[in-house]
GUTI-248392 format. One record per residue (C-alpha): residue in one letter; y, x, z; residue number from 1. Coordinates in steps of 0.02 Angstrom, whole numbers, plus 50000, padded with zeros to 5 digits. Each point is the difference from the previous one (the first is absolute). Layout:
// GUTI-248392
[A, [Y, X, Z], NUM]
...
This chain:
// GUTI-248392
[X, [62823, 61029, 51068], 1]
[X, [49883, 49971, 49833], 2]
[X, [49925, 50135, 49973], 3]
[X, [50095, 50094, 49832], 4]
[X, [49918, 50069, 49849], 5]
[X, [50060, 50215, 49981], 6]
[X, [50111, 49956, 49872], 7]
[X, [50115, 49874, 50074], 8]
[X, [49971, 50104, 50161], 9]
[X, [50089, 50154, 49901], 10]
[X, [50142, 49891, 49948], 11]
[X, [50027, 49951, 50159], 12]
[X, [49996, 50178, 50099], 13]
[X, [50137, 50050, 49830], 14]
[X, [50113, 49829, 50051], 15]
[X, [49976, 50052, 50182], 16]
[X, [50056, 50186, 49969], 17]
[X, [50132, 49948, 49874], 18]
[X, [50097, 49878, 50143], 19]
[X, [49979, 50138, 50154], 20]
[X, [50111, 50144, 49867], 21]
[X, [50104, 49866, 49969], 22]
[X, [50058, 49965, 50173], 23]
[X, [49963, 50183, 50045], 24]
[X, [49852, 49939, 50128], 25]
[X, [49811, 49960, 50018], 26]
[X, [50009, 49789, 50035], 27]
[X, [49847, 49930, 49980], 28]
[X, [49975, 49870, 49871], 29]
[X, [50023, 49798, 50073], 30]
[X, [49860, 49908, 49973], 31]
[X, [49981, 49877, 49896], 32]
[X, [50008, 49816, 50061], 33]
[X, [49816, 49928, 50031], 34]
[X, [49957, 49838, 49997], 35]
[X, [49830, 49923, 50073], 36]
[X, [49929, 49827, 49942], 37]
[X, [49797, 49935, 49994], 38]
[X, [49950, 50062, 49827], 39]
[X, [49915, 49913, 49828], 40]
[X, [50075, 49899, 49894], 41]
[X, [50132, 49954, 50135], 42]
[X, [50054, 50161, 50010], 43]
[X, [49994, 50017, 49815], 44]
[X, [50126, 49851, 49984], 45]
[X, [50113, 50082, 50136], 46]
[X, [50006, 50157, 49919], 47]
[X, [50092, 49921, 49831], 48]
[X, [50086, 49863, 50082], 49]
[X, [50090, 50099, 50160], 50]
[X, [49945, 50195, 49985], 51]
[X, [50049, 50056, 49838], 52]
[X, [50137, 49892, 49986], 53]
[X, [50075, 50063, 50157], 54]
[X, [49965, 50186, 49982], 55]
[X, [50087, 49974, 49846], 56]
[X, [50150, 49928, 50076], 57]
[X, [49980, 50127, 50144], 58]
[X, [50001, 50153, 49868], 59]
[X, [49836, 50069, 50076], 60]
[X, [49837, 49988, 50018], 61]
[X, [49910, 49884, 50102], 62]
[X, [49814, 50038, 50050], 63]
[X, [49903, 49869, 50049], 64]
[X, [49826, 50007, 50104], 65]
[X, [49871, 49859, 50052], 66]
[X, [49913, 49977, 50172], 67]
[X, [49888, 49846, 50057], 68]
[X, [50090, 49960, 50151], 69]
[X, [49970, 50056, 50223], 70]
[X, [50138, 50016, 50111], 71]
[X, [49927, 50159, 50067], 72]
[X, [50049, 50084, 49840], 73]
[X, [50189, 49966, 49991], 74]
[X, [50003, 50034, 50180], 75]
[X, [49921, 50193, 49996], 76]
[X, [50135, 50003, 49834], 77]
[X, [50146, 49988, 50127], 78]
[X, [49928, 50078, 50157], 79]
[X, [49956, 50145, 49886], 80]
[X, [50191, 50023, 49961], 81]
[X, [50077, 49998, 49824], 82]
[X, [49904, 49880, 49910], 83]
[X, [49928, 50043, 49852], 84]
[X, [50031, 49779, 49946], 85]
[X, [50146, 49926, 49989], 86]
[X, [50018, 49814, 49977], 87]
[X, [49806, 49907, 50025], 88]
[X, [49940, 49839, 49962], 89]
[X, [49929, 49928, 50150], 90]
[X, [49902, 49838, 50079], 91]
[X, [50084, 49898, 50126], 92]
[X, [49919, 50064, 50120], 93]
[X, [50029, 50168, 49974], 94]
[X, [50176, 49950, 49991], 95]
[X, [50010, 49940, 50172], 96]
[X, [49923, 50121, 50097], 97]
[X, [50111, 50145, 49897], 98]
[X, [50147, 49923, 50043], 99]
[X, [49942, 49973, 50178], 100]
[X, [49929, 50189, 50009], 101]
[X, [50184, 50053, 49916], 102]
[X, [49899, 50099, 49842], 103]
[X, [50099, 49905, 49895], 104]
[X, [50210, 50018, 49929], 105]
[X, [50102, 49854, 50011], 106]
[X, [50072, 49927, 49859], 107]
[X, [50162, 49975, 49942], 108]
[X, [49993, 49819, 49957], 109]
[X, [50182, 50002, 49915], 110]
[X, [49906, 50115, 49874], 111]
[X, [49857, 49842, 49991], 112]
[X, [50124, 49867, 49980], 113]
[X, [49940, 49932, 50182], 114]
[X, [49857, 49921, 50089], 115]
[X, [50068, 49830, 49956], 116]
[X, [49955, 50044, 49822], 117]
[X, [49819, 50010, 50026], 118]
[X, [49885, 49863, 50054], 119]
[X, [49967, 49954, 50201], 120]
[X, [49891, 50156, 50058], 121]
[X, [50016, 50131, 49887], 122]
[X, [50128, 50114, 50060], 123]
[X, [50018, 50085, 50174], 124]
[X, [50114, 50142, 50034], 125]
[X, [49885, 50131, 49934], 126]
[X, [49898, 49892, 49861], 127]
[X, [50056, 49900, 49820], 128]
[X, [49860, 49914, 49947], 129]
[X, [49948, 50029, 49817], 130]
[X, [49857, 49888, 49985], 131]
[X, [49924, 49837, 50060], 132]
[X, [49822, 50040, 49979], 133]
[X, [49830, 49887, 50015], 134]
[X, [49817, 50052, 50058], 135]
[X, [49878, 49878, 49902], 136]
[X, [49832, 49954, 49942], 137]
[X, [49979, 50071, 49817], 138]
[X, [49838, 49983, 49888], 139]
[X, [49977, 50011, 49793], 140]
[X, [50014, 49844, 49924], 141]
[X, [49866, 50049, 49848], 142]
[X, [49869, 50034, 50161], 143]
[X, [50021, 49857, 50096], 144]
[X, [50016, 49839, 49874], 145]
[X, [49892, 49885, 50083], 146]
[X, [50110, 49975, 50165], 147]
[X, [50135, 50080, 50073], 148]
[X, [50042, 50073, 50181], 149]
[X, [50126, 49887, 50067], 150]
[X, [50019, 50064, 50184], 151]
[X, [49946, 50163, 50124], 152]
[X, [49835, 49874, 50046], 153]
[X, [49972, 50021, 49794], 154]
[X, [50023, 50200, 50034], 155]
[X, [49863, 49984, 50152], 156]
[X, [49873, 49908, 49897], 157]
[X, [49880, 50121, 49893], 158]
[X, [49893, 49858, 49989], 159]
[X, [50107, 49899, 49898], 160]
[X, [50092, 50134, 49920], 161]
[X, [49837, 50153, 50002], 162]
[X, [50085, 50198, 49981], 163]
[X, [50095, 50129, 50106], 164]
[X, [50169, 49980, 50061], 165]
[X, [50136, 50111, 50022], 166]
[X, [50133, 50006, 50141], 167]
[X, [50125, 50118, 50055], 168]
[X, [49959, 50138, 50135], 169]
[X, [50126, 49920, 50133], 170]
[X, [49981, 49900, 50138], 171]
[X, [50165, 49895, 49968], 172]
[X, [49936, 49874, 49843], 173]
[X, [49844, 50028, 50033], 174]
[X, [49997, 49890, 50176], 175]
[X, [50119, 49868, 49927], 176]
[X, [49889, 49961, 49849], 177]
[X, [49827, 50015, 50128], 178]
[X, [50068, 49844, 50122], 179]
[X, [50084, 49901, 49851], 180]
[X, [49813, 50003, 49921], 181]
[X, [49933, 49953, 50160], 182]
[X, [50093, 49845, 49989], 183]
[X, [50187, 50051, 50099], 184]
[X, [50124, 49916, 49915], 185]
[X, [50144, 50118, 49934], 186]
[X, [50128, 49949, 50129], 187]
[X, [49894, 50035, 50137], 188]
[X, [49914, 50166, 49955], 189]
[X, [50133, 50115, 50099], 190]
[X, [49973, 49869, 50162], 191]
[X, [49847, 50044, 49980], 192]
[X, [49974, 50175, 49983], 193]
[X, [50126, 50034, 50146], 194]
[X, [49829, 49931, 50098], 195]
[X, [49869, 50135, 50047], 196]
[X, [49893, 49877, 49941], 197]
[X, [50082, 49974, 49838], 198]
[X, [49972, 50170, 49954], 199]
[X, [49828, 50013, 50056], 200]
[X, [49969, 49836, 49885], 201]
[X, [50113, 50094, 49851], 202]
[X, [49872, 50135, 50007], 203]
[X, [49842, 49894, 50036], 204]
[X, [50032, 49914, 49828], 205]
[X, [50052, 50172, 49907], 206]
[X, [49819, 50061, 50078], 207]
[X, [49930, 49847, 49885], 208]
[X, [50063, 50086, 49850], 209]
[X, [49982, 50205, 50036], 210]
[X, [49836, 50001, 49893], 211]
[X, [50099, 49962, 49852], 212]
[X, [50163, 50079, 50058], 213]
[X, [50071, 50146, 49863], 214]
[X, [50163, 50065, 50082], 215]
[X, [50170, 50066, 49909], 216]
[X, [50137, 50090, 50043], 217]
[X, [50116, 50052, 49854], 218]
[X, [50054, 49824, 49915], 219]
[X, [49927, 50047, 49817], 220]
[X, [49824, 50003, 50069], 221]
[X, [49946, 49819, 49991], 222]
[X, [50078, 49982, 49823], 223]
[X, [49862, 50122, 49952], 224]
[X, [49851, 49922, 50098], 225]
[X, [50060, 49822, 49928], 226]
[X, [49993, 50071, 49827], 227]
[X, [49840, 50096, 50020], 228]
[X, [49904, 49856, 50114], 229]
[X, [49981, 50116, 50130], 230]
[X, [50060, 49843, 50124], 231]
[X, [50011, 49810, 49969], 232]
[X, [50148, 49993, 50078], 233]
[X, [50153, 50102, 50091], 234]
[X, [50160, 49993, 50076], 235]
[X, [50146, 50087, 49898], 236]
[X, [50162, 49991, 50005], 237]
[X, [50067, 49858, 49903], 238]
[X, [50102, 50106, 49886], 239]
[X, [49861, 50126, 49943], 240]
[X, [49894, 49838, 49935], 241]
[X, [50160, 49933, 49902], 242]
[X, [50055, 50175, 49924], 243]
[X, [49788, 50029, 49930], 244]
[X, [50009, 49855, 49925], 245]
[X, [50168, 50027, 49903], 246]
[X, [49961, 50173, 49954], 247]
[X, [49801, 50016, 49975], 248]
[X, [49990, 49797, 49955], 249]
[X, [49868, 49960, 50127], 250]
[X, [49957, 49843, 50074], 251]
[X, [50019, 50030, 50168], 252]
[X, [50047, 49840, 50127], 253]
[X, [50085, 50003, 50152], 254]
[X, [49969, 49860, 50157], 255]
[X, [50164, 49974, 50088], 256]
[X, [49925, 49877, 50116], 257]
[X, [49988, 50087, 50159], 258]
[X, [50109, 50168, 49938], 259]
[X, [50065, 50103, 50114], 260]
[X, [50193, 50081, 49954], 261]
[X, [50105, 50126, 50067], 262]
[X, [50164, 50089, 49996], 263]
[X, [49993, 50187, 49910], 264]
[X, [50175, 50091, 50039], 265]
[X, [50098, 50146, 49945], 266]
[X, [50026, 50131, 50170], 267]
[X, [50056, 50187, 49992], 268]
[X, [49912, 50138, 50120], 269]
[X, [50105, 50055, 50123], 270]
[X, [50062, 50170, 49982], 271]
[X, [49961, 49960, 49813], 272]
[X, [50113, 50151, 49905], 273]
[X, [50047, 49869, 49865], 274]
[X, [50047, 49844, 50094], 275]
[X, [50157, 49983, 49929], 276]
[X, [49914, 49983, 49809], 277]
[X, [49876, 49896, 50084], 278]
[X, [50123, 49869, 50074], 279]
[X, [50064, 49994, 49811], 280]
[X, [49833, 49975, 49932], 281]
[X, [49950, 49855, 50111], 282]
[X, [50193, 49909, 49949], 283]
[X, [49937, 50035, 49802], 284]
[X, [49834, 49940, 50029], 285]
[X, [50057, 49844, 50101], 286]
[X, [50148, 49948, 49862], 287]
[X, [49945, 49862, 49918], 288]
[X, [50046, 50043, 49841], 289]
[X, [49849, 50136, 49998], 290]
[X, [49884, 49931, 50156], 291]
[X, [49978, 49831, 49904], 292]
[X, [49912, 50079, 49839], 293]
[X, [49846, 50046, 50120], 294]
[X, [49918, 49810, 49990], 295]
[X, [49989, 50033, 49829], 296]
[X, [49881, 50157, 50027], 297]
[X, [49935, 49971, 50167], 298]
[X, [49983, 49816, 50094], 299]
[X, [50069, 50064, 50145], 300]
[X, [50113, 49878, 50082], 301]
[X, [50219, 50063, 50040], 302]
[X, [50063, 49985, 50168], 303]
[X, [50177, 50023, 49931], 304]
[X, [50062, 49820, 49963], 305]
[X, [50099, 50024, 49844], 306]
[X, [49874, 50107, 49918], 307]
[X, [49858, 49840, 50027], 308]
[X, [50135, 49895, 49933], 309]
[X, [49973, 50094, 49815], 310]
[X, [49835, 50013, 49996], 311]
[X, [49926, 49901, 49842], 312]
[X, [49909, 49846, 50044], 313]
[X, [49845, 50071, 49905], 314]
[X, [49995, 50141, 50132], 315]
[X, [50047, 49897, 50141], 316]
[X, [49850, 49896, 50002], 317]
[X, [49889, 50154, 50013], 318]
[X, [50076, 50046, 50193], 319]
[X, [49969, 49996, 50164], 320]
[X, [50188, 49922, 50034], 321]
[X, [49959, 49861, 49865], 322]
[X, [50006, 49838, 50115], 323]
[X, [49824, 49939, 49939], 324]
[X, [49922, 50176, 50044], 325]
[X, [50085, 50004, 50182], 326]
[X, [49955, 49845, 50054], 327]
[X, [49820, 50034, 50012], 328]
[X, [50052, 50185, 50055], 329]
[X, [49969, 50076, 50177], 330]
[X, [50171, 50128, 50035], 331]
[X, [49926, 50149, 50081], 332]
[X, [50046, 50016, 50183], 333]
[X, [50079, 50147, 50016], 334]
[X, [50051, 50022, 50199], 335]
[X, [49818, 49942, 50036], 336]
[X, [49935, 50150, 49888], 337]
[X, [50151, 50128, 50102], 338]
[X, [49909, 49939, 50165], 339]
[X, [49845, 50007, 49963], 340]
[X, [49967, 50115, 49829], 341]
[X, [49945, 50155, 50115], 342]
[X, [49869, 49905, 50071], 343]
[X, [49898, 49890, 49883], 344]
[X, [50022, 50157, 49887], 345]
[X, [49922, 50103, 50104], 346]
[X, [49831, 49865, 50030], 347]
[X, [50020, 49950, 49811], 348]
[X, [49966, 50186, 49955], 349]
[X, [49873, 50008, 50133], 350]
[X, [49917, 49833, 49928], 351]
[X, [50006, 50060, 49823], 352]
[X, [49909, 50182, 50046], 353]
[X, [49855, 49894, 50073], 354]
């Protein structure tokens, strides 16, 4: 739990004592529901749009913490027993090996309105997926005036386009974008990387670039290199790029040519003590009435089909589900990443500590 300051610590122990002489016991105080998503200005959004709104409605508090993703965390969470989280944002990836490895609650979908209600490939029995997300070039358009990057080969080319560049610390993005620069066409990069020598070629071409490499984890570090010129480039997640610019009025551009999205969905741990709040949270945050205001904070993309439907057409256009933007958009594989995340994460980390 966040840690408390001595004051509201007091108040607490005096609420605490107050309930155990009124029911002439000692039970221990519930905790209250936690909810898990990636941070920044995304989280910020989430926070007036979904938490406060619902803790309101709910008549208590709702904390809510930030973590930059690893599957190993949530599963140590639920092995450890009583999990201190209770519903998590998660990658699709993630989601499918919870649900596989059972870590995860199953949802009441009567609650959600059900799966027919959300776009193809966002739901499963233990995921609703809150987000359609994109990985994508990004650079400052006051920096680079002369020519813009167009494509991943753009992203490769220091010659043409001189400065560091950042990428995320991960092996999944980071193998897609190295073969689509070395020429793979989009609709061929997973046929290719299921090839030992696909992968050897995906990290023969990021070896080209490690010299210039500056890796990120947490998805509000390459907004700050971009602003400071500490890199050229970066990927960032399309909705960070779209949300600095509205709030901070940079001119930072995105390249959807050669994007990569993804599916980010709602779970709750198993054993979680406040499932039952948590299967109400993920129906509030999924109505459309409330889950449609996000475009207009964060251009994040809405698996649930009538919420899309309201979106304003000036939002709209800034998505990753925006026609245009798809159709030049690679959709992250995510059964090739279940098979075979383990192992190109393990030589990716070995590869990066060279």
């Amino acid at each position: 739990m966040i840690q408390e300051n001595k004051t509201t610590a007091l108040r607490r122990a005096l609420a605490i004592g107050a309930t155990a002489l009124a029911l002439g016991g000692g039970a221990a105080q519930a905790r209250d529901l936690t909810i898990v998503s990636f941070g920044g200005t995304f989280q910020d959004a989430q926070r007036e749009l979904f938490f406060k709104p619902f803790a309101e409605k709910l008549g208590k508090p709702v904390l809510d913490e930030a973590w930059d993703g690893g599957y190993g965390v949530l599963q140590s969470k639920v092995k450890a027993g009583q999990p201190n989280w209770d519903v998590v944002q998660v990658e699709a990836e993630e989601l499918a090996l919870g649900c596989a490895d059972g870590i995860f609650e199953k949802l009441d979908w009567e609650k959600l309105g059900g799966q027919d209600s959300f776009i193809p490939g966002s739901t499963s029995e233990c995921g609703a997926g809150h987000i359609v997300w994109s990985v994508a070039i990004a650079y400052d358009g006051n920096k680079l005036t002369d020519q813009q990057p167009q494509s991943w080969a753009d992203f490769w080319d220091v010659e043409k386009f001189p400065g560091k560049r950042g990428m995320r610390k991960t092996a999944k993005y980071a193998l897609e974008a190295a073969l689509m620069a070395d020429g793979v066409p989009s609709d061929q990069v997973y046929e290719m990387l299921a090839t030992p020598e696909g992968v050897d070629r995906a990290f023969a071409k990021l070896d080209e670039l490690r010299p210039n490499l500056v890796w990120w984890e947490a998805g509000a570090q390459p907004l700050s290199m971009l602003q400071t010129g500490d890199v050229a480039m970066s990927t960032v997640y399309n909705g960070r790029i779209t949300g600095l610019n509205r709030t901070e009025g940079t001119n930072m551009k995105l390249v959807w040519n050669q994007s990569i999205y993804a599916v980010d969905s709602w779970v709750i741990l198993a054993g979680a003590e406040n499932k039952d709040a948590g299967q109400d949270f993920i129906a509030f945050a999924s109505a459309p009435e409330n889950l449609s205001k996000l475009p207009a904070q964060i251009a994040y993309g809405l698996p649930v089909i009538a919420a899309a439907a309201m979106v304003p057409a000036e939002f709209a256009a800034d998505l990753p589900t925006n026609p245009d933007n798809l159709a030049v958009s690679l959709n992250l594989d995510v059964d090739y990443w279940v098979d075979n995340s383990e192992e190109l994460t393990k030589r990716f980390n070995a590869w990066v500590a060279q």
